[in-house]
C-alpha positions as CSV (number, residue, x, y, z in Angstrom):
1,X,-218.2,-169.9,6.3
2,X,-214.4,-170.6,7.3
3,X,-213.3,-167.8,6.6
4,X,-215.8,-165.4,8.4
5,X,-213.4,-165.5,11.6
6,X,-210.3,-164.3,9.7
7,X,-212.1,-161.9,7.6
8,X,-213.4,-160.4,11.5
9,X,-210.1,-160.6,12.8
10,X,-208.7,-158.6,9.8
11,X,-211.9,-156.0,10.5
12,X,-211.0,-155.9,14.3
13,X,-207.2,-154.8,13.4
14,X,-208.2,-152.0,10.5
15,X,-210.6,-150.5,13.4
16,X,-207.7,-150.4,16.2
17,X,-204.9,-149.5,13.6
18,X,-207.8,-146.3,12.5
19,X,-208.5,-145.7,16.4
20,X,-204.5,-145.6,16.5
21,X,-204.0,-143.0,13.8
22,X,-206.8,-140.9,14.7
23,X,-205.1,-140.5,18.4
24,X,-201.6,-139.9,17.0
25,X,-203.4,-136.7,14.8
26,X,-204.8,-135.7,18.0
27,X,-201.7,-135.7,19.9
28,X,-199.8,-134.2,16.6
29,X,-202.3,-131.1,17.4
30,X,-201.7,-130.9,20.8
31,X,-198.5,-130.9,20.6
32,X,-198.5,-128.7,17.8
33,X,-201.1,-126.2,20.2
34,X,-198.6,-126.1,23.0
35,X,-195.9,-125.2,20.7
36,X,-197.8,-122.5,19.1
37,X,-198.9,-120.7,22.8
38,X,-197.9,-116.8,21.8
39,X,-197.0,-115.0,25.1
40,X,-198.4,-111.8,25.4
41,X,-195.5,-109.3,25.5
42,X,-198.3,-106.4,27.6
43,X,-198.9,-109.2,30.0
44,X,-196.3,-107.6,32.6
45,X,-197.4,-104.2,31.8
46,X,-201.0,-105.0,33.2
47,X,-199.0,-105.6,36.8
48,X,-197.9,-102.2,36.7
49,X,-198.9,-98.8,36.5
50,X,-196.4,-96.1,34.8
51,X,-197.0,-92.6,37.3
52,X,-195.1,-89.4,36.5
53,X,-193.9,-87.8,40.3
54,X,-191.6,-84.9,41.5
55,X,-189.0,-86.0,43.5
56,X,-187.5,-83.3,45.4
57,X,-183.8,-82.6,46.0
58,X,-181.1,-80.2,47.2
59,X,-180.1,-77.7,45.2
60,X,-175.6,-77.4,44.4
61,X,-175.4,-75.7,47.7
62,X,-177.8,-77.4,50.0
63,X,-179.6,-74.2,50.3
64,X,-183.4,-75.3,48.5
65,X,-184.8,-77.9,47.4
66,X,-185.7,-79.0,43.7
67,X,-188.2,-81.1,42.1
68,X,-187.3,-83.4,39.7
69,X,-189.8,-85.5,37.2
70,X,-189.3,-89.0,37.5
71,X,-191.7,-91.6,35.5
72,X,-192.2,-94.8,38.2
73,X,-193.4,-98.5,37.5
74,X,-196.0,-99.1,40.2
75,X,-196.6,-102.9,40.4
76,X,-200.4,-103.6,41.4
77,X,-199.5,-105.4,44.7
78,X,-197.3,-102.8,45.9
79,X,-198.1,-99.7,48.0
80,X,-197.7,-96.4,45.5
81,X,-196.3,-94.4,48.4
82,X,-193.9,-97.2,49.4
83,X,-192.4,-97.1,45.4
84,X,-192.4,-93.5,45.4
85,X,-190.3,-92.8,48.2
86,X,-188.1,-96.1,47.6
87,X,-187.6,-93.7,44.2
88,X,-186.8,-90.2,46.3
89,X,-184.5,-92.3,48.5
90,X,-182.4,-93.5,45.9
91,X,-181.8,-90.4,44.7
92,X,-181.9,-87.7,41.9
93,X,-181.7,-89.3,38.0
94,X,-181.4,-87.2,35.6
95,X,-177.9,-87.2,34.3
96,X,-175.6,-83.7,34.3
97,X,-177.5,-82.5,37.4
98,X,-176.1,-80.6,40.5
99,X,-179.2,-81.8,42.1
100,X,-177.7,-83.5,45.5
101,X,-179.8,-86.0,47.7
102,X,-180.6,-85.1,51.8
103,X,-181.6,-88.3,52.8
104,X,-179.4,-91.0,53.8
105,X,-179.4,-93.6,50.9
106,X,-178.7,-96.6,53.7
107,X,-182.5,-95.4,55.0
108,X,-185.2,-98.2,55.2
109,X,-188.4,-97.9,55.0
110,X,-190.2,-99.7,57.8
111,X,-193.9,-98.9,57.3
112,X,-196.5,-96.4,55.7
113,X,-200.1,-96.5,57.4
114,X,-202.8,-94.2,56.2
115,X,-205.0,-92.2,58.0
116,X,-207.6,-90.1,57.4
117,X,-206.1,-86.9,57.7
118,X,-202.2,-87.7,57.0
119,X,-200.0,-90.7,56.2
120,X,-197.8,-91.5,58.5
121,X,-194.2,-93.2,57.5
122,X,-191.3,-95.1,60.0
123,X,-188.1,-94.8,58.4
124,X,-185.4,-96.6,60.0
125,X,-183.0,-95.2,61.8
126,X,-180.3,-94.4,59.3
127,X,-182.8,-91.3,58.3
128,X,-180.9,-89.1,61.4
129,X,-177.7,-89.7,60.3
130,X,-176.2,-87.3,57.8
131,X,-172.9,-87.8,58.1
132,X,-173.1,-89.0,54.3
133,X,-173.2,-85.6,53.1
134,X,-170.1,-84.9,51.3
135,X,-169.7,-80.9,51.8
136,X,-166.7,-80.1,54.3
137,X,-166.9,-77.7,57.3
138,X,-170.4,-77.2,58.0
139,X,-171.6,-74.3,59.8
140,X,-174.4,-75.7,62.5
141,X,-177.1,-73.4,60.7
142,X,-175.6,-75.2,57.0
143,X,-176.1,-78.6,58.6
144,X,-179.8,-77.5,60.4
145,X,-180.8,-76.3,56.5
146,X,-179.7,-80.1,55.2
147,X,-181.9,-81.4,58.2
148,X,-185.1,-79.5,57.5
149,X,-184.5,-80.3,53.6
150,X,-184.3,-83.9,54.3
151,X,-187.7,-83.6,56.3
152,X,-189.8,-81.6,53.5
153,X,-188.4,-83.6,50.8
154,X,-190.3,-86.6,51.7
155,X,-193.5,-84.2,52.9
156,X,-193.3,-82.2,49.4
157,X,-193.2,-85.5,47.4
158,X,-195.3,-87.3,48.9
159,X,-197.9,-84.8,49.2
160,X,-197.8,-83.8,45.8
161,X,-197.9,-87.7,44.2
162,X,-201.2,-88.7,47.1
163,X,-202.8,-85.7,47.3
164,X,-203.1,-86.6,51.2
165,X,-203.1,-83.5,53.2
166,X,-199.8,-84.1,55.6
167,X,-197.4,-86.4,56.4
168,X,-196.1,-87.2,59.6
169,X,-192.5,-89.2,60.0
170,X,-191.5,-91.5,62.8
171,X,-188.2,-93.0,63.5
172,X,-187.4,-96.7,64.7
173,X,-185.0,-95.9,67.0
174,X,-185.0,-99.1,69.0
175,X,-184.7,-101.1,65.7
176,X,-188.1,-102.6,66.9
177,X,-190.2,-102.3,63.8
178,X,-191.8,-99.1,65.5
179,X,-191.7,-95.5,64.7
180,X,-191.0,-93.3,67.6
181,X,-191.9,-89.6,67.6
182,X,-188.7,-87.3,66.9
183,X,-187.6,-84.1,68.5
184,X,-187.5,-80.9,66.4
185,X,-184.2,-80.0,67.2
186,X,-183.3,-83.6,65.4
187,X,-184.5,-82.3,62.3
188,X,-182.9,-78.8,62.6
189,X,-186.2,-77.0,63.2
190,X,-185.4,-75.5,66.5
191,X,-186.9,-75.7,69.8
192,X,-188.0,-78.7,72.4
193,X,-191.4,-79.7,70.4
194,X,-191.9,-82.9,68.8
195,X,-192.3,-83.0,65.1
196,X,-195.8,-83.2,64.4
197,X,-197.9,-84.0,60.7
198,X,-196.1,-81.4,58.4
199,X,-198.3,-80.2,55.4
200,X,-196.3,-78.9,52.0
201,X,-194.2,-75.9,52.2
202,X,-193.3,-73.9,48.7
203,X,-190.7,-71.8,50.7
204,X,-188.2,-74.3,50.5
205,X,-188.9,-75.0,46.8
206,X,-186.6,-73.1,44.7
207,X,-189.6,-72.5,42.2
208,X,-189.2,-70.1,39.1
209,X,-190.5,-67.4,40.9
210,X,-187.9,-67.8,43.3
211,X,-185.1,-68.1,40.8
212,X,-186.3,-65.3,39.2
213,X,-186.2,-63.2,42.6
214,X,-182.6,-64.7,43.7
215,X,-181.0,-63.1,40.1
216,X,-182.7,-60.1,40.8
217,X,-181.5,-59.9,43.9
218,X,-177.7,-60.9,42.8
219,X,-178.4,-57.9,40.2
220,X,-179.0,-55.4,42.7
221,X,-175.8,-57.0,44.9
222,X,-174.0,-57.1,41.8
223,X,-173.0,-60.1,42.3
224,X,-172.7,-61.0,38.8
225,X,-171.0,-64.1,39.4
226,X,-174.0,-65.4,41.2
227,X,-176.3,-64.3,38.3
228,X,-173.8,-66.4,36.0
229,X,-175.3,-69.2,37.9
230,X,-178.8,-68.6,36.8
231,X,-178.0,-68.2,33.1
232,X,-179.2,-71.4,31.0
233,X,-176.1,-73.2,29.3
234,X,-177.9,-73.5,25.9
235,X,-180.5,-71.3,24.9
236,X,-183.7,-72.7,22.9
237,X,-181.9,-71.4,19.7
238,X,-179.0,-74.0,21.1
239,X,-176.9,-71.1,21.6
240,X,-174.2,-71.8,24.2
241,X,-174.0,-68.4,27.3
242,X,-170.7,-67.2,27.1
243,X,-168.2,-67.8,29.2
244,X,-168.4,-66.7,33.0
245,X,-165.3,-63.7,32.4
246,X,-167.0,-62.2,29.1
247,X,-170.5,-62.3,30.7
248,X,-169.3,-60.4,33.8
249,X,-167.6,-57.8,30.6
250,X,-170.5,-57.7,29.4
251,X,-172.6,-56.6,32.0
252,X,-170.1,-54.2,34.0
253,X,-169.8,-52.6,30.5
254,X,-173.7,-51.7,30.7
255,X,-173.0,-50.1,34.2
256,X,-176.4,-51.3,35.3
257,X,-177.7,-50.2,38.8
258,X,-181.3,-52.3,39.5
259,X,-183.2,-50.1,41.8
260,X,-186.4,-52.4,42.7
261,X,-188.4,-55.0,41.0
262,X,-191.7,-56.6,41.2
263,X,-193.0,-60.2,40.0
264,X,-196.6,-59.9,39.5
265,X,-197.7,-63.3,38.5
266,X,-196.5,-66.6,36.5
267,X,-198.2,-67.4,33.2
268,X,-199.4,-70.7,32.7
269,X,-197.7,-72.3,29.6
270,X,-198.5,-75.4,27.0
271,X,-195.2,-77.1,27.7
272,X,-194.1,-77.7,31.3
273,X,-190.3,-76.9,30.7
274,X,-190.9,-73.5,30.3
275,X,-192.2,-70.8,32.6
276,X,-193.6,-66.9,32.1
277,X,-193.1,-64.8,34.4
278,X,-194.4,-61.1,34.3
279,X,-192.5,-58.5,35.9
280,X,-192.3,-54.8,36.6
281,X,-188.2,-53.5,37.3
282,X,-186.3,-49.8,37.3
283,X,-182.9,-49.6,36.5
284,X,-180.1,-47.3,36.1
285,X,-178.1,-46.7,32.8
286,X,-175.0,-44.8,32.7
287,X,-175.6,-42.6,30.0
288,X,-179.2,-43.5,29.5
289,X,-180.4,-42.9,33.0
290,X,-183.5,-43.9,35.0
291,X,-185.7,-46.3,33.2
292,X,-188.9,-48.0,34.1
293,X,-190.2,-51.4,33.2
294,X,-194.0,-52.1,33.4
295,X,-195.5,-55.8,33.4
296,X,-192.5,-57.2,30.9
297,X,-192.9,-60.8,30.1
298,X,-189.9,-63.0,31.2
299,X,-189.3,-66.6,30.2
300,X,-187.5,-68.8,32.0
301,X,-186.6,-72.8,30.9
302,X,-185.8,-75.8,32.5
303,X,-182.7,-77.0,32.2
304,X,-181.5,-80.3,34.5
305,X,-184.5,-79.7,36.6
306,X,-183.5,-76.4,37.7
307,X,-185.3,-73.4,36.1
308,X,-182.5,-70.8,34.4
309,X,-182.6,-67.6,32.5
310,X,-181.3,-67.6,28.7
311,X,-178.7,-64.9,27.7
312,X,-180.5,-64.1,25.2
313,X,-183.4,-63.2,27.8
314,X,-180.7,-61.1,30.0
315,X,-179.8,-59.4,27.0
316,X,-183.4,-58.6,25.9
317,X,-184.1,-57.6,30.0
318,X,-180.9,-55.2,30.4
């Protein structure tokens, strides 16, 4: 019977030292747990939303303006509108461009409100000043084209990416925080009016349509140095255009005259880089005479955003 207290004081210590081991396992897996935590690497992505938009731009000379595709990160607690035109106001981004930006790069944006039938955006102040524009001697009607560019470059874009119906742009003059109405005459529109919600316009858009028209046209000027400026760089057989004094050889050496033309409609095409466009033309020939062209398909392709002829094409056409 003597030994019944150490034989339950040994029993007590094999139960704590059991109790003891049993929570050092415990924490071994905890600790073993946190180390093991895998992070998920789509986590951030489920923040964001990747959008494809058009951005528009100046063409080399300032005279239209270009749309440019630019894939945007959208996080979910921003405002889409706000990221899009942070994007146009940065500027163009596709490397090997002559696309040229119309809107101040030091512009803020103060606020974007929606409304039912437009959005409405106050850019700060910076937005009227275009003194950043590079091009020397500006003729008042140059600089009023810049202006009007700068205004439909944010309408275009941001039309096109909300599908909203106008947009109207204020201007925090005061530095208040507040948009105030602006004059049309500040944007280079002309007259005493104030600027009201603009809806999208296509006829500052130098679309394939219109490049197609403007080499016509530099055809029947024969300007061929102009329609040099049209002609892709590479063709889609990655044959490189000549250079500018053996294409104008080329061409003075057909004696061409082009009497008229006509583009009847733009063909809708699997891949968005290239474009048809069907058109009916009459040209001269010395040697060959009159000859008329009826419903001809003509491909054009996009090359740094801006949509160009290949030689191959101009050969094929004249």
């Amino acid at each position: 019977m003597k030994h019944k207290p150490i034989l339950a004081i040994i029993m007590m210590f094999l139960l704590l030292f059991s109790a003891a081991c049993d929570q050092h396992i415990e924490g071994s897996k905890i600790e073993e747990g946190i180390s093991n935590i895998v992070i998920d690497p789509t986590q951030g992505a489920l923040n964001t939303s990747t959008q494809k938009v058009i951005c528009y731009y100046a063409n080399e000379d300032y005279t239209m303006l270009v749309g440019e595709t630019v894939e945007i990160e959208i996080p979910v607690s921003s405002q889409k509108e706000y990221v899009i035109l942070e994007t146009l106001i940065y500027g163009p981004q596709t490397i090997g461009t002559n696309l040229n930006t119309v809107i101040n790069p030091q512009t803020k944006i103060i606020d974007i409100e929606e409304f039912e039938e437009y959005i409405s955006i106050t850019l700060s102040e910076d937005f009227l000043d275009w003194s950043f524009i590079s091009e020397t001697n500006l003729s008042v009607e140059a600089l009023n084209c810049i202006k009007r560019l700068s205004v439909y470059a944010i309408v275009n874009t941001i039309i096109e990416s909300s599908l909203c119906t106008k947009v109207q742009i204020l201007v925090d003059k005061e530095g208040s925080n507040t948009g105030q109405r602006i004059t049309l005459s500040e944007v280079g529109m002309g007259g005493a009016g104030i600027l009201e919600p603009l809806g999208r316009s296509g006829d500052v858009v130098l679309s394939a349509q219109k490049t197609l028209d403007n080499l016509f046209n530099a055809m029947i000027d024969e300007d061929y140095s102009e329609v040099y400026g049209y002609i892709a760089y590479m063709d889609e057989e990655n044959g490189q255009r000549p250079l500018e004094n053996s294409f104008s050889a080329w061409i003075q050496s057909r004696n061409i005259s082009v009497e008229s033309y006509q583009i009847n409609e733009e063909v809708e095409t699997v891949e968005r880089e290239t474009t048809i466009l069907m058109v009916d033309y009459v040209i001269n020939i010395s040697g060959e005479g009159r000859k008329e062209f009826t419903n001809i398909p003509v491909k054009l392709i996009k090359e740094n955003a801006l949509w160009k002829m290949t030689y191959p094409m101009m050969q094929e056409l004249f």
